[in-house]
C-alpha positions as CSV (number, residue, x, y, z in Angstrom):
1,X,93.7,83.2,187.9
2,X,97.7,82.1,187.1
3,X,96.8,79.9,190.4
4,X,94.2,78.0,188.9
5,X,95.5,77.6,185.1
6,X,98.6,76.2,186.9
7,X,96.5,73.9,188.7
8,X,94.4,72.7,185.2
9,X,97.9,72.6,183.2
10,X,99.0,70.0,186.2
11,X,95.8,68.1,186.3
12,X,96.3,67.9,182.8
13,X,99.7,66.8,183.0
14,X,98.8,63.9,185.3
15,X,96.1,62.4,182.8
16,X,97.8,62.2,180.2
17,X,100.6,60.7,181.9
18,X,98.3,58.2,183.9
19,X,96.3,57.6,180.1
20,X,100.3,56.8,178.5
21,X,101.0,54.9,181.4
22,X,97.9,52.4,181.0
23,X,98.7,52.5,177.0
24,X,101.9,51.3,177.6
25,X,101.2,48.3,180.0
26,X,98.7,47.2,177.9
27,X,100.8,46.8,175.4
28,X,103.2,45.1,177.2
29,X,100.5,42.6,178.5
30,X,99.8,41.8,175.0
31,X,103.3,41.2,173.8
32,X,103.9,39.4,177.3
33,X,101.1,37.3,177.4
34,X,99.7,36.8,173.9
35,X,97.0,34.6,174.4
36,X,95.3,35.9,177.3
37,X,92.2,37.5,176.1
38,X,91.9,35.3,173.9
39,X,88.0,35.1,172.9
40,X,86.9,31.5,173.7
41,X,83.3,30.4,172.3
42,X,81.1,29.8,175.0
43,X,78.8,26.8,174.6
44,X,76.1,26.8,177.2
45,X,75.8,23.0,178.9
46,X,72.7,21.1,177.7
47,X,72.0,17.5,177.9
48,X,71.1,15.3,175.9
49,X,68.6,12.1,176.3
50,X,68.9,9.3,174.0
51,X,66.1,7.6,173.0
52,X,65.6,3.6,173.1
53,X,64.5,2.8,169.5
54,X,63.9,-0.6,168.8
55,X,63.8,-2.9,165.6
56,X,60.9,-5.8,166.3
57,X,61.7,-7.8,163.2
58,X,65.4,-8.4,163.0
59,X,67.8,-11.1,164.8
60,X,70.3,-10.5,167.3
61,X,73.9,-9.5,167.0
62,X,76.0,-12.1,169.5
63,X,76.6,-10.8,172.9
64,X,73.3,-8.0,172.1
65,X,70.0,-8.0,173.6
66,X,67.2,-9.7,171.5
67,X,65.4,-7.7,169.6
68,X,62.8,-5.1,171.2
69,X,64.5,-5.8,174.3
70,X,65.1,-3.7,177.5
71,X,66.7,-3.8,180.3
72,X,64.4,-4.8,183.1
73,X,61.6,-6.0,181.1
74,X,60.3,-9.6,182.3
75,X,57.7,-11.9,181.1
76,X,54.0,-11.3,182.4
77,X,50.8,-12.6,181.8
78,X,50.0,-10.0,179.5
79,X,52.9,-10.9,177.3
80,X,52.2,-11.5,173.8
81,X,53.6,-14.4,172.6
82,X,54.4,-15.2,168.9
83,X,55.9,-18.3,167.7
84,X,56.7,-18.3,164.2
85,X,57.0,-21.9,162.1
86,X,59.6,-22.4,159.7
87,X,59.5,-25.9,157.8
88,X,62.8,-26.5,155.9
89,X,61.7,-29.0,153.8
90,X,58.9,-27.2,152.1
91,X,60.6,-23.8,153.1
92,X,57.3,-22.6,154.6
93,X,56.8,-20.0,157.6
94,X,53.5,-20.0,159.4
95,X,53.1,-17.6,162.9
96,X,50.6,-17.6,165.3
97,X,49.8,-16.6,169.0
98,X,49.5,-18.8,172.3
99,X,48.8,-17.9,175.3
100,X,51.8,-17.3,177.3
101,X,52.7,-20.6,179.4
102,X,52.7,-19.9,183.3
103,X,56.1,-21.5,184.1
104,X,57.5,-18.5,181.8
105,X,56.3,-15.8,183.5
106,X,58.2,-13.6,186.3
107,X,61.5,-14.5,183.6
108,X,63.5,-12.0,182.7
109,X,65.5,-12.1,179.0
110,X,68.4,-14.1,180.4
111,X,66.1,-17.1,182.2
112,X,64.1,-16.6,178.4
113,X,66.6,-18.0,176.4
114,X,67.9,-20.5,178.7
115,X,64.1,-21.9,179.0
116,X,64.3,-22.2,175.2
117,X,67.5,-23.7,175.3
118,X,66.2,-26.2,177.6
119,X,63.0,-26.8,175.0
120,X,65.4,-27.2,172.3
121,X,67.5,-29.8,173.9
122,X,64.7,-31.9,175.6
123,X,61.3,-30.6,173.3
124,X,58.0,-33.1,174.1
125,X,57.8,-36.1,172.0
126,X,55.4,-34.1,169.7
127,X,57.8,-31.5,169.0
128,X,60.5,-34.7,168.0
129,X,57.7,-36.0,165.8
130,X,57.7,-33.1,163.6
131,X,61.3,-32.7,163.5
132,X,62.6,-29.6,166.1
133,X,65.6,-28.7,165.3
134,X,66.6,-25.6,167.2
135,X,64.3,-22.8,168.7
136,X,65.4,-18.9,168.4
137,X,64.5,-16.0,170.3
138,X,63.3,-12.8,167.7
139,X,62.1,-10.6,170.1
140,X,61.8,-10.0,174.1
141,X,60.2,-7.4,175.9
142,X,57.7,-7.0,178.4
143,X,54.9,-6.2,176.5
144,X,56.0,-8.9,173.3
145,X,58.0,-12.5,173.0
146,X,58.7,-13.8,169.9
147,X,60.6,-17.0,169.3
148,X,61.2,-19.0,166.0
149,X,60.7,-22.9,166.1
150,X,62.9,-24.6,162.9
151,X,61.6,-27.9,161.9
152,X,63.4,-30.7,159.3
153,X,61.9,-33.8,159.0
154,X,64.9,-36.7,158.1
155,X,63.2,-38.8,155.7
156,X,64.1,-42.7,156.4
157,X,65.2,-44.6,153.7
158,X,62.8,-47.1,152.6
159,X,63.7,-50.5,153.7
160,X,65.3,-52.9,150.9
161,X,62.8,-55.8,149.5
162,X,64.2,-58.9,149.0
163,X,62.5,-62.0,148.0
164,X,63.4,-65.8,148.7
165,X,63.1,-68.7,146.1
166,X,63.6,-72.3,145.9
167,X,66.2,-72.8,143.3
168,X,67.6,-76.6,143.0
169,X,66.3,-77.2,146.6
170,X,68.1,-74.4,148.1
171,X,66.8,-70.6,149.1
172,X,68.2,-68.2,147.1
173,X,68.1,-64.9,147.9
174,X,67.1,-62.1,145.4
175,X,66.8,-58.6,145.3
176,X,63.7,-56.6,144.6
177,X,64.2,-56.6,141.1
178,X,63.8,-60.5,140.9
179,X,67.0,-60.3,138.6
180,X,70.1,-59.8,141.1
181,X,71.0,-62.3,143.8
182,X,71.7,-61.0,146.6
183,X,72.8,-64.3,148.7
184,X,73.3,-67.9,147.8
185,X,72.2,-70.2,150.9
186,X,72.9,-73.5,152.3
187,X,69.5,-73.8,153.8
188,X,67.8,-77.4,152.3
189,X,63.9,-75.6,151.4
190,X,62.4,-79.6,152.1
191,X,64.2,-78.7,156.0
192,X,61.9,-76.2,157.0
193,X,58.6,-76.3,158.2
194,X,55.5,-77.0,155.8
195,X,54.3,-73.9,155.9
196,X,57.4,-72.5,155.4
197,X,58.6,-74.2,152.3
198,X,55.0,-72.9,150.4
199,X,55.7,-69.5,151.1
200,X,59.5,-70.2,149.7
201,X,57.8,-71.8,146.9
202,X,55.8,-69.2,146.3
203,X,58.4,-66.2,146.6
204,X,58.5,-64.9,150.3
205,X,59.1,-61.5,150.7
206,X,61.4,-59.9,153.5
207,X,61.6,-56.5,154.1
208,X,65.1,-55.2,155.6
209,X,68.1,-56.5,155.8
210,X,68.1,-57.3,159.2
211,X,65.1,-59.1,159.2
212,X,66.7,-61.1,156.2
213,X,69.6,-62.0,158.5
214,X,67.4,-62.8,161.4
215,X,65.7,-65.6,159.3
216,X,68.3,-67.3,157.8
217,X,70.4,-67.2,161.0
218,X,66.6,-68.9,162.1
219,X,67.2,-72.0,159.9
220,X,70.5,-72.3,159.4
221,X,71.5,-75.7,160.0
């Protein structure tokens, strides 16, 4: 019996050494090396998938993709294509939709805007009629095209009226008001042919100044 309580007492012994022992390098880890358990959040990897969203209605930033545009995307014969009107001298804007032209399609964004680059420097003589002034490109994708034609028509001045009279056997020449002269001549009326001198008599009118010069330089002695 004294055998075996020695040999519990010494089994006892040796725990609670071992047990002191681990206390006190566990300790020392922590003083040692403070940060080493540390607890560090764990954030479990997802990814993420952004989403192309696209504004249809709005102009492009410079150096961006027109609007509604995607990389990839080309012109096909199912492309609707828009044109929208805008008149700047009534400040009017009228759309409507054609049918895509051929010559257009297989393009992709980049040959687009060159092609409408191209219209806007050389447009048909219809287009020059009405007054083109520049072409934009709203929207480009494959399923939509949308480009904006800006039109100003330059009114011409109105050509200046003048009239000539016979005043003391000379023309004179007057402005439309019949009060201002506008040119004294040397130009004898009885030197110019018959038919001539009646239509001097009885007020010719010239329209323009350079048909005015290119008469009296006619009959100018």
């Amino acid at each position: 019996m004294k055998f075996i309580g020695r040999i519990s007492l010494f089994c006892v012994a040796g725990l609670l050494i071992f047990t002191a022992g681990a206390y006190a390098n566990s300790v020392y880890l922590k003083w040692f090396y403070p940060n080493r358990e540390e607890v560090k959040e764990f954030r479990p990897y997802t990814e993420e998938i952004e989403s192309e969203e696209f504004t249809l209605e709005t102009g492009d930033e410079p150096g961006s993709l027109p609007t509604g545009s995607r990389t990839g995307d080309v012109v096909t014969c199912d492309t609707l294509f828009l044109i929208e009107e805008y008149d700047r001298n009534t400040d009017t804007t009228a759309e409507h939709e054609e049918e895509i032209p051929g010559k257009y399609i297989g393009m992709d964004r980049a040959g687009f805007v060159d092609a409408m680059s191209s219209y806007e420097m050389s447009p048909p003589l219809e287009e020059q009629q009405r007054g083109l002034i520049s072409v934009e490109v709203l929207v480009f994708s494959g399923e939509r095209v949308k480009i904006r034609k800006n039109y100003q028509m330059i009114e011409t001045p109105a050509e200046e009226i003048f009239y000539l009279v016979a005043e003391n056997h000379y023309i004179t020449v007057y402005r439309e008001d019949m009060q201002t002269v506008y040119l004294y001549t040397d130009i004898r009326v009885e030197n110019l042919p018959e038919g001539m001198q009646e239509e001097i008599i009885q007020r010719k009118l010239i329209s323009g100044e350079s048909t005015l010069y290119h008469f009296l330089e006619s009959y100018s002695s």
